[in-house]
C-alpha positions as CSV (number, residue, x, y, z in Angstrom):
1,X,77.1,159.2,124.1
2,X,78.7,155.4,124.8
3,X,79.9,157.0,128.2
4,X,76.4,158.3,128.9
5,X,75.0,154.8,128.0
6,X,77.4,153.0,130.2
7,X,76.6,155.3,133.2
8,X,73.2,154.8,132.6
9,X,73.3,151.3,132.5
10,X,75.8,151.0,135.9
11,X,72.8,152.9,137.7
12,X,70.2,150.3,136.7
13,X,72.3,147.1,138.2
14,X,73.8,149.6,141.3
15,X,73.2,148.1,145.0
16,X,73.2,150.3,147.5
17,X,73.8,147.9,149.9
18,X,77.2,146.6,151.4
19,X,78.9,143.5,151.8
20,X,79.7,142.4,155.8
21,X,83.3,142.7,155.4
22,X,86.2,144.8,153.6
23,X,88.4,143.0,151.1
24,X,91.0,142.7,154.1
25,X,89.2,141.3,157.1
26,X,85.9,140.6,159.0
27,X,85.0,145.0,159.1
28,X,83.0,147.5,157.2
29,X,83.7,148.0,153.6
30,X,83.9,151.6,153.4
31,X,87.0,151.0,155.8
32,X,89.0,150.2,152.8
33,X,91.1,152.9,151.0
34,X,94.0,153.0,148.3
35,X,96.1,150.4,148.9
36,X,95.9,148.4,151.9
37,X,95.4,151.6,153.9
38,X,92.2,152.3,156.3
39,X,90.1,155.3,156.2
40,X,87.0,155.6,159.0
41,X,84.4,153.4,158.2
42,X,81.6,156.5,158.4
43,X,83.5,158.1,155.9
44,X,80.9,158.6,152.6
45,X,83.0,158.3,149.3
46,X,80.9,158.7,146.2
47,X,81.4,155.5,144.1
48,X,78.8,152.5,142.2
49,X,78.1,149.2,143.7
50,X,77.4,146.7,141.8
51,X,76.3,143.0,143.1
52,X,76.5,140.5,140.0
53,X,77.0,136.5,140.4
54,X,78.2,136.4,144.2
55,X,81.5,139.3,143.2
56,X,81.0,143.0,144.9
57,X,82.3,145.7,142.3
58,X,82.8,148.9,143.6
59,X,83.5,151.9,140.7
60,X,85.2,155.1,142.1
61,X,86.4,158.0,140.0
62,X,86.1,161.6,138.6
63,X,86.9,164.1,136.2
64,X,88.4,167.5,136.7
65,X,88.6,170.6,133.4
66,X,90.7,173.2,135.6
67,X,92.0,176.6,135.1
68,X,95.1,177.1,137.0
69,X,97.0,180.5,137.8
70,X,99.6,180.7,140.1
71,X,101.0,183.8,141.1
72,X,104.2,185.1,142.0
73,X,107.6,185.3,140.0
74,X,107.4,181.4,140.3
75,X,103.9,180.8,139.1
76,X,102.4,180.0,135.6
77,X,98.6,179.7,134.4
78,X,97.9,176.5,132.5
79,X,94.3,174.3,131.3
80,X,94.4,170.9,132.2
81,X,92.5,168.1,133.4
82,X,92.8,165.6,136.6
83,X,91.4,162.3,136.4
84,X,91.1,159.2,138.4
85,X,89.2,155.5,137.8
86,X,89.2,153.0,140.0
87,X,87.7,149.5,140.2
88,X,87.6,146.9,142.7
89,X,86.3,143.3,142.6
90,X,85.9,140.6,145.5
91,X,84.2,137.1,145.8
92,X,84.2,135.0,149.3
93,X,85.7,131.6,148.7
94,X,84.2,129.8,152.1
95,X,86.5,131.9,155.1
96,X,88.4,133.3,151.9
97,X,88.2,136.6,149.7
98,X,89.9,137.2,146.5
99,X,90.5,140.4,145.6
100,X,91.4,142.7,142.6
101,X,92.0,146.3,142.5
102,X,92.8,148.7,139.4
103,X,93.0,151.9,139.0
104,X,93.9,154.3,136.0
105,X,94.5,157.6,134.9
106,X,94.6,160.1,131.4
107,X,96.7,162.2,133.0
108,X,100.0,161.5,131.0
109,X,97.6,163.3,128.0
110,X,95.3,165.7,129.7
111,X,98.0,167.1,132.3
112,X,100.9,166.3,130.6
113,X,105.1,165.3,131.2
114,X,105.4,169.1,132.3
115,X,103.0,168.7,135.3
116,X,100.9,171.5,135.9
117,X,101.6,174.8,138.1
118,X,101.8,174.3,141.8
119,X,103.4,176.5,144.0
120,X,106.4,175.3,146.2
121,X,105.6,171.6,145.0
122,X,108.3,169.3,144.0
123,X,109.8,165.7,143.0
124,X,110.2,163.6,140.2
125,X,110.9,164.8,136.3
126,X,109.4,165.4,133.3
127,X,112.2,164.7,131.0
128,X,115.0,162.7,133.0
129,X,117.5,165.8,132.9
130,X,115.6,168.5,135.0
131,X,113.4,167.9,138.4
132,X,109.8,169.4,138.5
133,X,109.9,173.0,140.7
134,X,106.8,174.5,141.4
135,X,104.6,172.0,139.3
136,X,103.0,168.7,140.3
137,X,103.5,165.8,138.0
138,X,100.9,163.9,136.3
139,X,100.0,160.5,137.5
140,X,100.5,157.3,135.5
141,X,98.2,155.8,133.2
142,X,98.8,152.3,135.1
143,X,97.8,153.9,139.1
144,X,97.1,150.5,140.5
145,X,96.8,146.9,139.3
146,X,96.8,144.3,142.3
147,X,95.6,140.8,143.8
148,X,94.6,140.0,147.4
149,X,93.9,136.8,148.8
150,X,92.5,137.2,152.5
151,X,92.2,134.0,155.0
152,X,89.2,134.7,157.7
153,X,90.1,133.3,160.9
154,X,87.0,134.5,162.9
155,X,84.6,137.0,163.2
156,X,87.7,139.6,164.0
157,X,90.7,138.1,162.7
158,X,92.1,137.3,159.3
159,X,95.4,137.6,157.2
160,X,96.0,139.2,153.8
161,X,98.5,139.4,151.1
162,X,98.5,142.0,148.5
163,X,100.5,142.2,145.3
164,X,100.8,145.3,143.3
165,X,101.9,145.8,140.0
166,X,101.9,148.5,140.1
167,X,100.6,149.0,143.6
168,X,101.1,151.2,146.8
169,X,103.2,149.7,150.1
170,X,102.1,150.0,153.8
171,X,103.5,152.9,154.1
172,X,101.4,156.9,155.3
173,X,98.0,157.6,155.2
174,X,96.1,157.0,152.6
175,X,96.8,158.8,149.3
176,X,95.3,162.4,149.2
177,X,92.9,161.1,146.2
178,X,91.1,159.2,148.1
179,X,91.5,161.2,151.4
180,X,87.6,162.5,152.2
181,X,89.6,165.7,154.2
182,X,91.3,165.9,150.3
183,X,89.1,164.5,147.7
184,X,87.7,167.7,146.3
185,X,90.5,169.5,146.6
186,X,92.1,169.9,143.0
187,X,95.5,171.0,144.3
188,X,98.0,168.2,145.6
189,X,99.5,168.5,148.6
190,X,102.7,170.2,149.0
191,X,103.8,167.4,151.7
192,X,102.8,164.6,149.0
193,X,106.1,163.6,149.0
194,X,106.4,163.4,152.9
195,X,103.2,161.3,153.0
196,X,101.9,159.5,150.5
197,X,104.1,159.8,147.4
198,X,104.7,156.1,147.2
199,X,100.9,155.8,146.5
200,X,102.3,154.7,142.7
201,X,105.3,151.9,143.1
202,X,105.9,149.3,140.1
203,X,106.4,146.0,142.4
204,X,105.0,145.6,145.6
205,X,104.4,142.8,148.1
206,X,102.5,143.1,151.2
207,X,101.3,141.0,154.4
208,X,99.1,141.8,157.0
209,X,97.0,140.8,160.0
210,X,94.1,142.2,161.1
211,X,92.5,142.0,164.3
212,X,88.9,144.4,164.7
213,X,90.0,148.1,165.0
214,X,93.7,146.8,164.6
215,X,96.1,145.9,161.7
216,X,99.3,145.1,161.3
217,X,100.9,144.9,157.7
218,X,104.6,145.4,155.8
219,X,106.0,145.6,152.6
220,X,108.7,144.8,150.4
221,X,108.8,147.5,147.3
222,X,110.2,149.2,144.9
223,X,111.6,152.7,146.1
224,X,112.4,154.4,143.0
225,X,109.4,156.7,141.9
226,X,107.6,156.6,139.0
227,X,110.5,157.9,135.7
228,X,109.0,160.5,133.0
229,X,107.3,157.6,130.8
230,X,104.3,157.6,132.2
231,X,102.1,155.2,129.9
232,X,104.1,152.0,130.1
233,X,105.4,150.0,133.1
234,X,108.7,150.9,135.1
235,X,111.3,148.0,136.2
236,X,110.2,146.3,139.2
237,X,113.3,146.1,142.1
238,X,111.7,145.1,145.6
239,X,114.8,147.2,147.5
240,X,112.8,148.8,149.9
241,X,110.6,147.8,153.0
242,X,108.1,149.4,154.9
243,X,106.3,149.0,158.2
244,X,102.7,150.4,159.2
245,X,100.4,149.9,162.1
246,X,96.5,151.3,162.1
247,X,93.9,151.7,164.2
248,X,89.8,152.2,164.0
249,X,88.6,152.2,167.4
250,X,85.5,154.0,166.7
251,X,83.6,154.2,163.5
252,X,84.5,157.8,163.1
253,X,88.8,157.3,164.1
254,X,91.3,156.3,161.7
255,X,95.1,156.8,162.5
256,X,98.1,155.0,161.7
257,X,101.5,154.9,162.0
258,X,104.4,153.8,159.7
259,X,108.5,153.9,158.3
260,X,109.6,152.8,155.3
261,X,113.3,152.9,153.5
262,X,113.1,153.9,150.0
263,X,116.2,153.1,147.9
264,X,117.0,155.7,145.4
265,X,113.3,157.4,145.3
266,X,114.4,160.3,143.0
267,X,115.7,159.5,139.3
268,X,117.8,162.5,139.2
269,X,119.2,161.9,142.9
270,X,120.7,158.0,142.5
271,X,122.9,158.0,145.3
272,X,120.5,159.9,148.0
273,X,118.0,157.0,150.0
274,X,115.6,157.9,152.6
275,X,114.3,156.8,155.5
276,X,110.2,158.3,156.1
277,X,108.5,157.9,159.5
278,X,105.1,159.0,159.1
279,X,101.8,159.4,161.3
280,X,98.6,160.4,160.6
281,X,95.0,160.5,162.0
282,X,91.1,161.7,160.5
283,X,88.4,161.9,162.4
284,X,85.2,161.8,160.0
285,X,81.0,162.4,161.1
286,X,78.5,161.8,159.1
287,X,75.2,162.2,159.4
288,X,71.9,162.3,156.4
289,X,73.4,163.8,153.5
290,X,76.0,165.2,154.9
291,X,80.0,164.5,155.7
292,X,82.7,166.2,157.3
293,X,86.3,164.9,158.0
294,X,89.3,166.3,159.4
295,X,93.1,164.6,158.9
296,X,95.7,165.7,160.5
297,X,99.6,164.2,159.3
298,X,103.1,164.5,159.9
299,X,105.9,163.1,157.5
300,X,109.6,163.0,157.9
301,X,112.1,162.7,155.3
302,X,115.3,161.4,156.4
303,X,117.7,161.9,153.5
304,X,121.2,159.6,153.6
305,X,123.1,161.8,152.8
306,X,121.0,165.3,152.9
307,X,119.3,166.6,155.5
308,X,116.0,165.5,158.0
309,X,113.4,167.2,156.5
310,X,109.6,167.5,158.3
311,X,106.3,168.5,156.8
312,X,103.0,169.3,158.5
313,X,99.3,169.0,157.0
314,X,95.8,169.9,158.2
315,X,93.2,169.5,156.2
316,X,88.9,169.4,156.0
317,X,86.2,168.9,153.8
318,X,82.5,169.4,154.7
319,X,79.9,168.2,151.7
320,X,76.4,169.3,152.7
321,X,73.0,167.7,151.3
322,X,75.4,166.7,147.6
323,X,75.1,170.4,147.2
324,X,77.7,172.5,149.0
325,X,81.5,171.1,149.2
326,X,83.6,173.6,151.7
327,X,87.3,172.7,152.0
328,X,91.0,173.4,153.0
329,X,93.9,173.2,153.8
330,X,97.0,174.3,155.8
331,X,100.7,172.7,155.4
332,X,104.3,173.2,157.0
333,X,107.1,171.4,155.1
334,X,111.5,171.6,155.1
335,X,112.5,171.6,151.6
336,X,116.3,171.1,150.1
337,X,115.1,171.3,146.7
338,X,114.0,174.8,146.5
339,X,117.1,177.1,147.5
340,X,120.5,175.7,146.7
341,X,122.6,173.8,149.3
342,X,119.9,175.5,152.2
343,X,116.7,174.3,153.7
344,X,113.8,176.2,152.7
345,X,111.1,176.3,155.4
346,X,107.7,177.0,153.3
347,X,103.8,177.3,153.9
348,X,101.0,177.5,152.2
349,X,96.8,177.5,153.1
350,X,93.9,177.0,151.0
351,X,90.4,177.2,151.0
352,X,87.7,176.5,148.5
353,X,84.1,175.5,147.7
354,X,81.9,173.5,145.2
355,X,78.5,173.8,144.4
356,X,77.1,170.4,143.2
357,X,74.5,168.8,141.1
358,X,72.9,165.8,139.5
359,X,71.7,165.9,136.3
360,X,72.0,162.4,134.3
361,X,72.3,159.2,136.3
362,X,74.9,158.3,138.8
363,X,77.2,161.1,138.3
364,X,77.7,164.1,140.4
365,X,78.7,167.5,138.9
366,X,80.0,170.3,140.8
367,X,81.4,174.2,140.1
368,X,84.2,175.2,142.5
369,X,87.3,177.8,142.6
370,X,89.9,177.6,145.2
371,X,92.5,180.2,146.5
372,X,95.5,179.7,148.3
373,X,98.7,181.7,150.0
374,X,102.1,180.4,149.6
375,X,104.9,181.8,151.9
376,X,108.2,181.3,150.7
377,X,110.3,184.7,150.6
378,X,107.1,186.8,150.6
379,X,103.5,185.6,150.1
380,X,102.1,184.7,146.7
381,X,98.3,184.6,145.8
382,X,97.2,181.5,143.4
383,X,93.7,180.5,142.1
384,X,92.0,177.3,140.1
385,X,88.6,177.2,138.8
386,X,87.0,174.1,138.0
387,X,84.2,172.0,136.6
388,X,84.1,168.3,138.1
389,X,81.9,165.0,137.8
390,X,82.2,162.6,140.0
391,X,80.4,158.8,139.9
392,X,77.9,158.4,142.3
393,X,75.0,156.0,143.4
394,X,71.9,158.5,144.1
C-alpha cells in the first residue's frame, strides 16, 4: 500500500515537460543514458519527471516476476525477478549543472548469487571458486552512485566530469537496461560482456567535452568486475582506462565508438587483461504513441594472453499506442569459456511480445513470453514468461 501511495503521490507533482539541456551539455534531455553514454534524443523511455525548487528529477525503473526454462542438456527452469531503480537529480548553477545519478537493484535477493538460466551466457562467479556457465548473474544492489559537475561554454559547447562510485566508464553503448532496442527484453544479452559489461565498476572517473551532435570523453576505472558479494561495495583500483567518441547527427542517430583496457576483469582469471574495441549505432523513430529502435553493435575482446574474441548483436523493439511491445534479437559471439582450451563460435535469436496496461497511476503493466534458439552443438529451444510494471508519466 505505502508503494501505491508513493506512486500516487509522484503522479500528482510529475511534469511532463523537459528541461533545455541534458545533465552533460547544451542538448536534449532524453539524450542522456546510463552513464555518460548517449542514446537518440527521439528515443521515448518510460520514467517520472518531477520539477520541485529549480532541481529536474527524473525516476526510471521496473519490475520483472519471470518464469524461466531453458532447454537443452545445459538448460535449467528457475522463478525469479529482475529489477531496476534509477534516479537522477540536476540544478543549473548560472552556465553550470550539478548532477547526481543513483541507481539500485533487489537482485542480489530476488535473482540470487546463482544467477538465473541463460543459455550460452557467461562471466563472473557466484561463489569465488566456480565461473557462471549458462546463467546470467544478478546485478548489485549499489548499480550506480555518481556526481557531475558540467561547465557551459555556449549554446553548443560545454565540459563535464563524472565520478562514479560505483559508476560506469566511457566505454560501449549504453548498457542493454536502458537500450530502447533492449529494454523489454527480460533476457541479457549473450555479448554483454563484449559490450557493456562494465556498466557496474566500483571507482570511476571521467572527463568529457561536448560539442552539439559530438562528444568526446575518457575514463580512468576500475577493471575488475563486480566479486560474488553483491550488497556491499568492492575495493576501488583506477587500473584501467578507456576512450569513447559519440555522435547524434540527427534526432533519430546515435553511434559511438570506444577501447578501453581492463586490468584483471575476471576474479577467477587474475593474470588474463583485456583490451575491448567496441562500436555501436541505433537508429530510433517515434512518432504519437508509438516507438521503434534498431541498435546494431560489435564488441571485441582482446584477451592478453588468450585469444581475440568477436561478438555481434542486432536487436529491435517496437511499442505501439503503450499497448503492444514486439521485440528481438539476433547475436554472433567467440567464446573461450564454453569448450575447454577451444573457441566456441555460438548464436542465438529471440523474439517476444508484451501486451500492456495502465491500471493505477504512473505505472505501466504488461504480459509478455519470449522464445529463443541457441546454436551451440545443435539448436536448443528456451522460453520466459513474464509479468512487468514499469514507472510511467501518462
Amino acid at each position: 500500500m505505502r508503494i501505491i501511495l508513493l506512486l500516487l503521490a509522484l503522479c500528482l507533482h510529475a511534469q511532463h515537460h523537459h528541461p533545455m539541456h541534458g545533465m552533460y551539455g547544451p542538448y536534449p534531455m532524453n539524450r542522456d543514458a546510463t552513464g555518460t553514454s548517449w542514446m537518440p534524443s527521439s528515443t521515448h523511455m518510460p520514467d517520472i519527471h518531477i520539477l520541485s525548487d529549480e532541481w529536474f528529477v527524473m525516476i526510471h525503473g521496473f519490475l520483472m516476476a519471470i518464469y524461466d526454462d531453458q532447454g537443452g542438456p545445459y538448460g535449467d527452469d528457475k522463478f525469479f525477478s529482475e529489477n531496476m531503480f534509477m534516479a537522477t537529480a540536476q540544478k543549473d548553477y548560472g552556465m553550470g549543472t550539478l548532477g547526481l545519478r543513483s541507481m539500485i537493484s533487489l537482485e542480489p535477493a530476488t535473482v540470487g548469487c546463482n544467477g538465473y538460466p541463460l543459455l550460452l551466457q557467461s562471466g563472473e562467479t557466484c561463489n569465488g571458486k566456480k565461473p557462471l556457465i549458462n546463467r546470467q548473474h544478478p546485478h548489485d544492489f549499489l548499480m550506480e552512485l555518481a556526481g557531475v559537475y558540467t561547465l557551459r561554454f555556449s549554446r553548443e559547447s560545454s565540459f563535464f566530469a563524472y565520478f562514479g562510485y560505483p559508476g560506469e566508464p566511457a566505454l560501449g553503448p549504453p548498457a542493454y537496461i536502458h537500450r530502447f532496442s533492449a529494454f523489454y527484453n527480460p533476457e541479457a544479452p549473450i555479448t554483454h560482456h563484449w559490450l557493456d559489461s562494465t556498466h557496474i565498476v566500483f571507482g570511476v572517473g571521467t572527463l568529457g567535452f561536448v560539442y552539439n551532435w559530438f562528444k568526446i570523453d575518457a575514463s580512468i576505472f576500475t577493471g575488475r568486475e563486480p566479486n560474488q558479494h553483491r550488497w556491499g561495495f568492492d575495493k576501488p583500483r583506477f587500473d584501467s582506462y578507456s576512450a569513447r567518441i559519440s555522435i547524434n547527427p540527427t534526432p533519430n542517430i546515435a553511434a559511438q565508438i570506444s577501447y578501453g583496457y581492463l586490468k584483471s576483469p575476471e576474479q577467477l582469471e587474475p593474470n588474463v587483461n583485456i583490451g575491448r574495441a567496441t562500436a555501436s549505432i541505433s537508429y530510433n523513430k517515434a512518432w504519437a504513441c508509438n516507438n521503434w529502435q534498431v541498435t546494431a553493435a560489435w564488441g571485441q575482446n582482446r584477451n592478453h594472453p588468450g585469444h581475440n574474441l568477436n561478438g555481434a548483436l542486432l536487436e529491435s523493439a517496437i511499442e505501439i499506442s503503450k499497448k503492444h511491445v514486439f521485440f528481438g534479437r539476433g547475436e554472433y559471439v567467440e567464446k573461450d569459456d564454453l569448450s575447454p582450451l577451444k573457441v566456441a563460435k555460438v548464436g542465438k535469436i529471440d523474439l517476444g511480445y508484451i501486451y500492456e496496461f495502465n491500471p493505477i497511476g504512473c505505472t505501466l503493466w504488461g504480459l509478455g513470453a519470449v522464445g529463443s534458439a541457441s546454436f551451440f552443438k545443435g539448436t536448443d529451444l528456451s522460453y520466459m514468461v513474464f509479468f512487468r510494471i514499469d514507472l510511467a508519466s501518462n
